[in-house]
N, C-alpha and C positions, 0 to 999 in steps of 0.2 A: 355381731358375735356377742354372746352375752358373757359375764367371768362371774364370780364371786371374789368379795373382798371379807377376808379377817384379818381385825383388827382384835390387839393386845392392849390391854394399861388393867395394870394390879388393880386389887379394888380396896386394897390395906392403908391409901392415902389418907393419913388424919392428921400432919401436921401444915402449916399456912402455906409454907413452901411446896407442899405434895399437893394442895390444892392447887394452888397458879399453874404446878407442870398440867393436873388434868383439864384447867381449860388451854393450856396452849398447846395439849395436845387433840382436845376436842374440836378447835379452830384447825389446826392443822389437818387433821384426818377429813375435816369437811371439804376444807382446798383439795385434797392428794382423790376422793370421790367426785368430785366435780370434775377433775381433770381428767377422766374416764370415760369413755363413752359406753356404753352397752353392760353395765353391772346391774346384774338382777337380782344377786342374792348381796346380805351384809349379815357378819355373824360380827357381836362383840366377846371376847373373852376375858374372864377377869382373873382367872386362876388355871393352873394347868388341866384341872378335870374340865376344863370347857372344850381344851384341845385335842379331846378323844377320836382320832381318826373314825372311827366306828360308830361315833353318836354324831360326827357331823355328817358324816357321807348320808346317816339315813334320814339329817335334815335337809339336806341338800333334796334327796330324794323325794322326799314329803313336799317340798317348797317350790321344788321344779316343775311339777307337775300334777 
């Protein structure tokens, strides 16, 4: 069975502490994808226009097939 994973992290990070959170969430999100079996699609998001139901469905679309 195959899913799609989206994943969220702002992209506004520019202080030392907002740097450390995006690698231990980059570490992280690597473990939580590994622990998956059968994910075909990975969308990243970094701001809310990423999360356009309407612009992902017709990636999904595009990518699926």
């Amino acid at each position: 069975m195959a899913g799609e994973l989206i994943s969220w992290h702002s992209s506004s990070g520019v202080t030392k502490m907002q740097r450390l959170e995006t690698m231990i969430y980059a570490s992280s999100k690597d473990t939580i994808k590994k622990s998956f079996t059968g994910l075909s699609l990975e969308f990243q998001a970094n701001d809310e226009g990423d999360l356009d139901y309407k612009a992902l469905s017709e990636e999904v679309e595009k990518r699926a097939f």
